[in-house]
N, C-alpha and C positions, 0 to 999 in steps of 0.2 A: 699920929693919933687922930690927928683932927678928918686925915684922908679914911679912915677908917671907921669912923662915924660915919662920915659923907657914905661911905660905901652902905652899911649896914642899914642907914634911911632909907637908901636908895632901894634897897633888896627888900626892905618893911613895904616902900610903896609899891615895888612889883610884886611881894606874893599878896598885898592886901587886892591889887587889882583881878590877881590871878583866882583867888580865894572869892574875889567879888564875882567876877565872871564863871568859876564854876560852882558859884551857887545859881548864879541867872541860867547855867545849862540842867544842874540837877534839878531846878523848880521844870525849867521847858520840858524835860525827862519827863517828871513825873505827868505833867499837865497831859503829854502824848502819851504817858503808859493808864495815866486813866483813862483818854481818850480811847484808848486800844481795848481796854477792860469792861467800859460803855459800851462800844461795837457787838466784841465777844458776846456780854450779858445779853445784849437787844439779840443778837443770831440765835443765843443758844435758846432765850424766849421763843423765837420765831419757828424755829426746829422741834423744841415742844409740842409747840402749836399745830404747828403741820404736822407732828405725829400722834397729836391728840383727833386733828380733825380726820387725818388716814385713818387712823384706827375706830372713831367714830362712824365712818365709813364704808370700813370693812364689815362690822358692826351690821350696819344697816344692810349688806350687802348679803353677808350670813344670812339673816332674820328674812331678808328678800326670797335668797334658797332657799332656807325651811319652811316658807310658806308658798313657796312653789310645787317643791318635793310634796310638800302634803297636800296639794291641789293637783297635782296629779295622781298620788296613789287613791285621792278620793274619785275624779275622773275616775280612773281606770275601774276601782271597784264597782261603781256605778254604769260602767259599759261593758263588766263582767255581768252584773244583776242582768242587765237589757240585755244583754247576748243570748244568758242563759232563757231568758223569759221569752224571746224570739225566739231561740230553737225549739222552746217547749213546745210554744204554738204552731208551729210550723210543724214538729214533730205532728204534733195533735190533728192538724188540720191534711196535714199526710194520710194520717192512719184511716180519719173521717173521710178523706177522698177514696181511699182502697177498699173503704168498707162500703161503701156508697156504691162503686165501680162493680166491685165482686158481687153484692145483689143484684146491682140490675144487668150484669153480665150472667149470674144466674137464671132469672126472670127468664132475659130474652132466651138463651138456652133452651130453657123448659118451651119457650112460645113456639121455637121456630122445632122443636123435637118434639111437639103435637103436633104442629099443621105439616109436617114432614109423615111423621103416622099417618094423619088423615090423608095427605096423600096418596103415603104408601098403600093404603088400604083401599083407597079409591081405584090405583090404577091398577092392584091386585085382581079386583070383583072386577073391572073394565076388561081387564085379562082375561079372569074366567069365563065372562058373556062372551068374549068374541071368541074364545077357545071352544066353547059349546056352540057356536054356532057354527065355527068354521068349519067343524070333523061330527060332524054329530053320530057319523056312522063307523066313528074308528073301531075295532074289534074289542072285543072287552075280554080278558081273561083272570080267571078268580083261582084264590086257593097257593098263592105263587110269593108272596109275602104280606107280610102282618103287620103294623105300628102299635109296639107297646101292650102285643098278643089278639088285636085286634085286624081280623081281614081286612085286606084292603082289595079292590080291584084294580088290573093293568090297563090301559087302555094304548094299543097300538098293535104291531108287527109282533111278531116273534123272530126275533133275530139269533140267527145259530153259525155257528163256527161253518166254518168255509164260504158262508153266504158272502155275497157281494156288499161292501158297509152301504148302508141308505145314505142319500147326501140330507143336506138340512141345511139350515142358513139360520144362524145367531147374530146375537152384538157381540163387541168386546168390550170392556170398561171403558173407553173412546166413540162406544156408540158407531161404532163402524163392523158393517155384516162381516161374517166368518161362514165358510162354507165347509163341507171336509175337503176342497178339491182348494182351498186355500193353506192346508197342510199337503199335498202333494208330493213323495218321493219320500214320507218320513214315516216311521214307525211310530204308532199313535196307541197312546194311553190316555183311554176317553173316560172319566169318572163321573158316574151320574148323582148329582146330589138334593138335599130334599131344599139346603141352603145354610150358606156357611156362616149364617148367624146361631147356628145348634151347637151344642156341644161334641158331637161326634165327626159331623162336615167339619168343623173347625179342626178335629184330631188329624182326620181320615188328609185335610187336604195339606197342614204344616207336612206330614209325614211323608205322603209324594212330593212337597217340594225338596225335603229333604235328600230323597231316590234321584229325582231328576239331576242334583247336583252331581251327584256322581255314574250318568248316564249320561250315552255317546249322543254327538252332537243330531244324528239321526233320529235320534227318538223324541218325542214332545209329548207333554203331560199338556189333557186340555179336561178341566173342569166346568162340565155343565150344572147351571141351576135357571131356579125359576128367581131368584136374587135379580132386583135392576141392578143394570152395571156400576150407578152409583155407588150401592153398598159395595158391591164386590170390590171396586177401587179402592175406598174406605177400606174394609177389610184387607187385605194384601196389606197397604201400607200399614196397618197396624201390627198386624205378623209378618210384617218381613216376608211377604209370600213373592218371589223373584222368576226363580223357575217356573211354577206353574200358570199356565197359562186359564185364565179365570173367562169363561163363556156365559151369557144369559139369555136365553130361551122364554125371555117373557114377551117378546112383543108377537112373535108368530107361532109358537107353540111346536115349531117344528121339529125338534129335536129327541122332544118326550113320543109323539104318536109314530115316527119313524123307528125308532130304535127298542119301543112298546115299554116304558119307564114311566110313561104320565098315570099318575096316580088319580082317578077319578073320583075318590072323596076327599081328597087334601088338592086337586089340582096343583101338586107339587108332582116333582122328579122321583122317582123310589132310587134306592141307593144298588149302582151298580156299574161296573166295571167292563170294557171294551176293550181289543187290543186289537188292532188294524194293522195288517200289515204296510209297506212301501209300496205295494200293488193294490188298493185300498180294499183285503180281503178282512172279514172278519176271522183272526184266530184265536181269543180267547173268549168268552161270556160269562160273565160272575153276577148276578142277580139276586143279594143279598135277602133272605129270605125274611127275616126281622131288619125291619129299618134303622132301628134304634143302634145299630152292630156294624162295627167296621167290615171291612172285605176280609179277603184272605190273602195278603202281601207278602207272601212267603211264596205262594202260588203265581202271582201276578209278575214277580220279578223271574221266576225260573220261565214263568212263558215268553217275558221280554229278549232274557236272554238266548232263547231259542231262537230268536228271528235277528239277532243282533251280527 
């Protein structure tokens, strides 16, 4: 009995020790699970914090954008306005240049198409005096054609079929002499005209060039005027004049008093037609009797084709 006392003291003071000791680990327990709790709490503050000041942030970072975005689409509006207000004037200051340019590109136009007339008019009458002086005794013959029902007189040759062709010596549009014996070996269709700034010279000559196109390499179409070569170059290149070969008879007059075509009150060419053979014979003469009136080219090509 007494051993089992002793035992039961014994077992009182080991579970009071044990009972003591796992309260001193439950208190250390708890002391470390607050301490843990403490930690946590301070982190999960911390993590808040830094997701309040990220967000705060972002925040500020948005608001950064949208006042970027809007600073550019005002930019841009703003360099749409000057863009547009630059091309206006530009546009403007374009139109002002062309209209500016076009008048005095007109102006000079008109300046240099008077003192060109004056010219022309100058070296015309220059023409006429030394034409009167040179032949003063050419032959005159009246009754033979008219301008516009009014007589005119011829002053030259009378040139007639089978005659020998007269020589004569022109410019070309190059300002370089033309003689008949500069066409040589060719069948020649010589048009005499008053000048192919008329209405009719202008018909009469597109039409031969037209013939010429389809005429053999032996034949040459050559139209005389009292035209400086200037114009007649001018002319050509505005009609397309290719085939016809364009003569001016204004510096020596030789053409008109040889062939009997100069007109002695217009000291123009009277309108008329030549056909020379290869042997330089005269075999056709058409002598247009009213000036104003083309030839007869229904005639002139059946004579060509006779010698062809």
């Amino acid at each position: 009995m007494k051993t089992v006392k002793k035992v039961e003291k014994k077992v009182k003071k080991t579970v009071a020790r044990a009972s003591k000791k796992a309260t001193k680990l439950v208190t250390k327990a708890a002391k470390g699970v607050e301490k843990l709790e403490a930690k946590w709490k301070k982190a999960v503050g911390q993590k808040d914090e830094m997701i309040r000041k990220l967000k705060g942030q972002l925040a500020e970072r948005q608001e950064d954008l949208r006042q970027g975005e809007k600073t550019i689409r005002e930019a841009m509006g703003k360099a749409t306005e000057e863009i547009s207000a630059i091309k206006a004037k530009t546009d403007q200051t374009l139109k002002d240049w062309k209209s500016k340019a076009e008048a005095e590109y007109k102006k000079l136009k008109e300046e240099l198409e008077k003192k060109a007339e004056k010219k022309l008019a100058e070296a015309k009458a220059a023409a006429r005096e030394l034409a009167a002086k040179a032949a003063p005794a050419a032959p005159e013959r009246s009754g033979l054609v008219s301008f516009k029902g009014n007589p005119m007189t011829l002053l030259g040759m009378d040139v007639k079929v089978g005659d020998k062709a007269p020589d004569f010596k022109v410019v070309d549009n190059a300002m370089q002499p033309a003689t008949l014996d500069s066409f040589r070996g060719k069948i020649k269709i010589i048009s005499a005209v008053p000048s192919l700034d008329t209405p009719v010279c202008d018909m009469e000559t597109r039409r031969f060039n037209q013939e010429a196109d389809r005429m053999p390499d032996n034949v040459v179409v050559l139209t005389v005027s009292m035209d400086l070569p200037f114009a007649q170059k001018r002319w050509c290149a505005a009609a397309g004049v290719e085939k016809v070969k364009t003569l001016s008879d204004f510096q020596g007059r030789s053409f008109g008093p040889a062939y009997g075509v100069l007109i002695k009150e217009l000291q123009l060419l009277a309108r008329a037609v030549f056909i020379v053979d290869d042997q330089d014979v005269v075999r056709y003469v058409e002598i247009v009797p009213e000036i104003a009136k083309e030839p007869d080219y229904g005639r002139i090509l059946e004579a060509v084709k006779a010698l062809v």
